[in-house]
N, C-alpha and C positions, 0 to 999 in steps of 0.2 A: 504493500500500500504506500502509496506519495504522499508528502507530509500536504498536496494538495487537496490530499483525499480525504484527510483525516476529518473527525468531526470536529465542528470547532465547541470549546469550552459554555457550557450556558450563561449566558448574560446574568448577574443580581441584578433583580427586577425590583424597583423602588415605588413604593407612594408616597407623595410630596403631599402634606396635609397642610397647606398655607394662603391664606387670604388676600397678599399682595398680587396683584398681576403683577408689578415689576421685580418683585421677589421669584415670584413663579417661575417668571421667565431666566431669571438669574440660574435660578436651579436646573432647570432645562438643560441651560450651555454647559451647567461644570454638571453636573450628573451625564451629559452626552460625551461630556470628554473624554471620559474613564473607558475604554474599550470593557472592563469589567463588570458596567454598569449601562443600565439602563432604566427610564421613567417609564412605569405601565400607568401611572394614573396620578390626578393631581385634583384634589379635593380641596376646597376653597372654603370646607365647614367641617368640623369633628362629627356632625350627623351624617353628612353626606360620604367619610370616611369608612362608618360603622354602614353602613349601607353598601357600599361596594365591595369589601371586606370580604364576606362570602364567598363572592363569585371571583373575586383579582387574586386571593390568595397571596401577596406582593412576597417578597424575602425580609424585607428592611422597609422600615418606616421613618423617614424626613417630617418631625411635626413641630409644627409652628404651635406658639404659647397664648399668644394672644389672639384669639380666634373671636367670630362672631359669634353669639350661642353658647353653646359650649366649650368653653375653654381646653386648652392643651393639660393641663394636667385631668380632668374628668373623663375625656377621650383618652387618655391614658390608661387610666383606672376601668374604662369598660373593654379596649384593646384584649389589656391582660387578662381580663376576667371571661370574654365572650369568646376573641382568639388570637391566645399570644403570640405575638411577634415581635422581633427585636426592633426597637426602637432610639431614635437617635433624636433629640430634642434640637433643635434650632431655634437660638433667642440671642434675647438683647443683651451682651453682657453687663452692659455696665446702669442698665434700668432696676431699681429695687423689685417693683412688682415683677415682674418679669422673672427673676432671678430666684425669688422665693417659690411660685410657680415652676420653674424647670427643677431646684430641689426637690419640692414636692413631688414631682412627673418620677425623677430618678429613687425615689422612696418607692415611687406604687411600681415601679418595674421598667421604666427607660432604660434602657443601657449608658447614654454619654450624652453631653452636652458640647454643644458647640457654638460658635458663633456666629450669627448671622450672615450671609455672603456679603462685602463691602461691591460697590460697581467697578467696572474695568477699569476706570481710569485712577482709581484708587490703589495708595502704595502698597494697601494690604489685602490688595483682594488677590492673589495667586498662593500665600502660606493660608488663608481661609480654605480656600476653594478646595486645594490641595488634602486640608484637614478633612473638609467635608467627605471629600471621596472615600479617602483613607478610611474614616468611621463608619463611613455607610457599611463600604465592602466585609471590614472586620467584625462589625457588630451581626452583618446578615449570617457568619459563621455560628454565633452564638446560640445554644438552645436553649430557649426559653419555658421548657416544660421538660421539668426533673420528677424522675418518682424513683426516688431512694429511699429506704430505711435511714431514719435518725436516731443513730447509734454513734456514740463516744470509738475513736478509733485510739487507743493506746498505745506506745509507742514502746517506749523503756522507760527505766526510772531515772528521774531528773537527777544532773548532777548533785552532790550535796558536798556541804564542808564537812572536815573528821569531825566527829564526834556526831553525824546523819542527819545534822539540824542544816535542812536549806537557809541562806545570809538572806537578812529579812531586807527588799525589796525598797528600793530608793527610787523609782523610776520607773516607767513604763514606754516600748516604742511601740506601735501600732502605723503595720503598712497595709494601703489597701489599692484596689486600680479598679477595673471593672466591675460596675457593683458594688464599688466600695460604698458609694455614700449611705447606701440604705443600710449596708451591714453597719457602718462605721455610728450611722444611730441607733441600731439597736445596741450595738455592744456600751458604746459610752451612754446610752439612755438607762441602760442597767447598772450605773457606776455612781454612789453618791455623792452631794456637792460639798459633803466636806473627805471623798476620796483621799488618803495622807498622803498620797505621792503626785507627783505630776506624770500629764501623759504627756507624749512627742507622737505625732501623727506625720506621716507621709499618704497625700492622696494622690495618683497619677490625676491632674484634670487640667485644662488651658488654664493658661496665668493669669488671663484675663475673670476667671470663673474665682477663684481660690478665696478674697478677699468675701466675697457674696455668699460660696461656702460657708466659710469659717463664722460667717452672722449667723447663718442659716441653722446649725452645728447651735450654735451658743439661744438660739431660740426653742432648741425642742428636749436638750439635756440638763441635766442637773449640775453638772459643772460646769465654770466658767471656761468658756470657748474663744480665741483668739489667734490671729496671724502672728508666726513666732517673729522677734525682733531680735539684730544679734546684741550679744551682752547682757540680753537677761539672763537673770537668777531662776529657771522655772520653780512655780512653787506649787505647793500640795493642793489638791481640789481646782487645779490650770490646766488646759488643754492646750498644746501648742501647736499650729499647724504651721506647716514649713509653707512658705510663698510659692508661686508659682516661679518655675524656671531656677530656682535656687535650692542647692544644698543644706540638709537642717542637720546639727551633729551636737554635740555636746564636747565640751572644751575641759582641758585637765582642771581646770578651775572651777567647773559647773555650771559655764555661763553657756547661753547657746551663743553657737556659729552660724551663718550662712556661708555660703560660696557658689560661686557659678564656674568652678573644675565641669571637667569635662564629663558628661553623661555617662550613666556606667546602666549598662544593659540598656543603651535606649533611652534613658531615664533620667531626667533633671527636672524636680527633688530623684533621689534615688534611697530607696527602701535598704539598699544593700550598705547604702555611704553609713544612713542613717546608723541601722544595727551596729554596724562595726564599731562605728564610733562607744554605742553603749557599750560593745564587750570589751575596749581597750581603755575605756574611763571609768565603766561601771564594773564592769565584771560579774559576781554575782550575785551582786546585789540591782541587777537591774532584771526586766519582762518584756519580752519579745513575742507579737501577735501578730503573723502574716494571714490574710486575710484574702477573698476573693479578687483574681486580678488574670490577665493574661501575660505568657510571659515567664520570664524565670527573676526579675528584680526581688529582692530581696530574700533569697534563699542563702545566695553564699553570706551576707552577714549573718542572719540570723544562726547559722552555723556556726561563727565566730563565736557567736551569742553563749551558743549551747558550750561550747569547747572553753569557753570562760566560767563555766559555770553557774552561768542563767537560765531560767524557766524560759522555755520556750514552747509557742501553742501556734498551732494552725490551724484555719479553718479546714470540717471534712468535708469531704466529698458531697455528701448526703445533704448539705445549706447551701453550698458554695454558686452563684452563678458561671463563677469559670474558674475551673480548679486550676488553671497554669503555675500560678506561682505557690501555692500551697502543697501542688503535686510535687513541683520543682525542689520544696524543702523536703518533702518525705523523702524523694529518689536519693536524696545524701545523706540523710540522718540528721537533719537539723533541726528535725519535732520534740521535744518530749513531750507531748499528746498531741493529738487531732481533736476536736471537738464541733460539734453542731453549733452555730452560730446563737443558739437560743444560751447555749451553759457556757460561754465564754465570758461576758462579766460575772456569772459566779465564781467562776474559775479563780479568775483576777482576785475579786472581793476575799476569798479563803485564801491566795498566796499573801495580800498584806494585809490579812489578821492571825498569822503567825506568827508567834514569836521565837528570837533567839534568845539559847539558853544565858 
């Protein structure tokens, strides 16, 4: 057979759920552009979306937030409930309502957010457009209808210091990427606001999103939630989220760092930078929590983690929207448990209300 002969690849088939014609149209060109991609349909209302649904069956869904009618986040929520498919939010970064709404969208089951296409003549409409493709293609990979057993997976027993007493716990880093935002408030929604240690958060998402995040994050948890600054002191009952595009690490001093070094897996923040840092300042007296994401970031630190003599916990299989980087820690050994996304702030809560002797 001739490579002419061959069949070619199926197109990912998109529905564009967006009320602009001049947006519409935007979407048209860079979703045409993709040889990988393709528009089967473009719905101008969240009813008119649920309405073709049935019969388009799309791969990936392009949904716009601010809609007529029914908003992007409620068309979200009946998507996943009626028939899930991966979704990819497109919004206004830097608008409040807007921003709280595409939270919300990625809690009921969106996959990713992104940012609105800028027009041609705009400096930043080709790393958008770009982005957009990219998300579409990757998210339509994603399955969005899991029927696992949720079951604790256990690993080995955590390191401990002589005398069997685990070093009681100064610190916590939690990485997440795909999926993370919903997992990331369930797990810190079960963490109390006078929690004694401070958390470090790495979430993969556009830099332009992270600030909106981290409001979003400090509106629905019991801890206080915040964009990390460098030179602070983290303190107990503080959530710190690394910035977008920037490294978040912790300094022999205890103060945090940023840096913009170079990406590691792909990845700036980087879940792997993050960890390591805890295991060569903290050692083991710090808490390591990788978390649903695609990918392998954050497996080799949290490895580190383990080999320092930290608790370390992944989400299983059985919660996970995409097990890439949680799989990625089990395949080395860098778990000491797996856990259902529901028992991980328990988990947390029983590692510092331990005491050392």
């Amino acid at each position: 057979m001739t490579s002419a002969s061959l069949p070619m690849a199926r197109r990912v088939r998109v529905m564009v759920v967006e009320d602009s014609p001049v947006v519409q149209s935007l979407l048209r060109l860079i979703i045409g552009a993709d040889p990988r991609l393709e528009v089967c349909a473009i719905c101008a209302s969240g009813e008119a979306a649920l309405e073709a649904l049935p019969q388009l069956r799309p791969d990936v869904i392009s949904m716009d937030i601010r809609l007529p009618g029914m908003d992007g986040l409620e068309t979200t929520r009946l998507i996943m409930s009626r028939f899930p498919t991966p979704i990819v939010v497109i919004a206004d970064a830097v608008e409040d309502r807007s921003l709280q709404i595409s939270m919300n969208a990625l809690r009921s089951g969106a996959l990713s957010v992104v940012e609105k296409p800028a027009g041609f003549g705009h400096a930043d409409h080709a790393p958008i457009a770009e982005t957009i493709r990219t998300q579409l293609y990757i998210m339509s990979q994603v399955p969005v209808i899991r029927q696992r057993p949720m079951a604790p997976r256990p690993v080995t027993r955590a390191a401990r210091r002589p005398g069997g007493q685990r070093a009681q716990p100064s610190i916590a880093g939690i990485v997440a990427s795909t999926g993370g935002p919903a997992a990331l408030a369930r797990v810190l929604g079960g963490l109390p606001a006078d929690f004694p240690i401070p958390v470090l958060v790495v979430q993969h998402m556009g830099a332009a999103f992270m600030p909106g995040f981290a409001a979003w994050l400090d509106g629905i948890v019991p801890m206080t939630v915040q964009i990390a600054m460098a030179g602070q002191s983290p303190m107990p009952g503080h959530v710190y989220v690394a910035p977008g595009d920037q490294h978040l690490t912790i300094g022999p001093e205890g103060a945090l760092r940023l840096d913009r070094d170079a990406p590691v897996h792909s990845q700036r923040p980087s879940g792997s930078v993050l960890f390591t840092s805890l295991a060569r300042i903290c050692g083991p007296r710090a808490l390591g929590v990788l978390l649903t994401g695609m990918g392998e970031d954050g497996a080799e630190g949290l490895l580190a983690m383990r080999r320092s003599g930290a608790m370390t916990l992944t989400e299983d299989e059985s919660s996970a929207v995409v097990y890439g980087m949680p799989a990625a820690a089990m395949r080395i050994g860098a778990s000491t448990i797996a856990l259902p996304l529901d028992r991980i702030a328990d988990a947390l809560r029983r590692a510092v209300a331990e005491t050392t002797p």
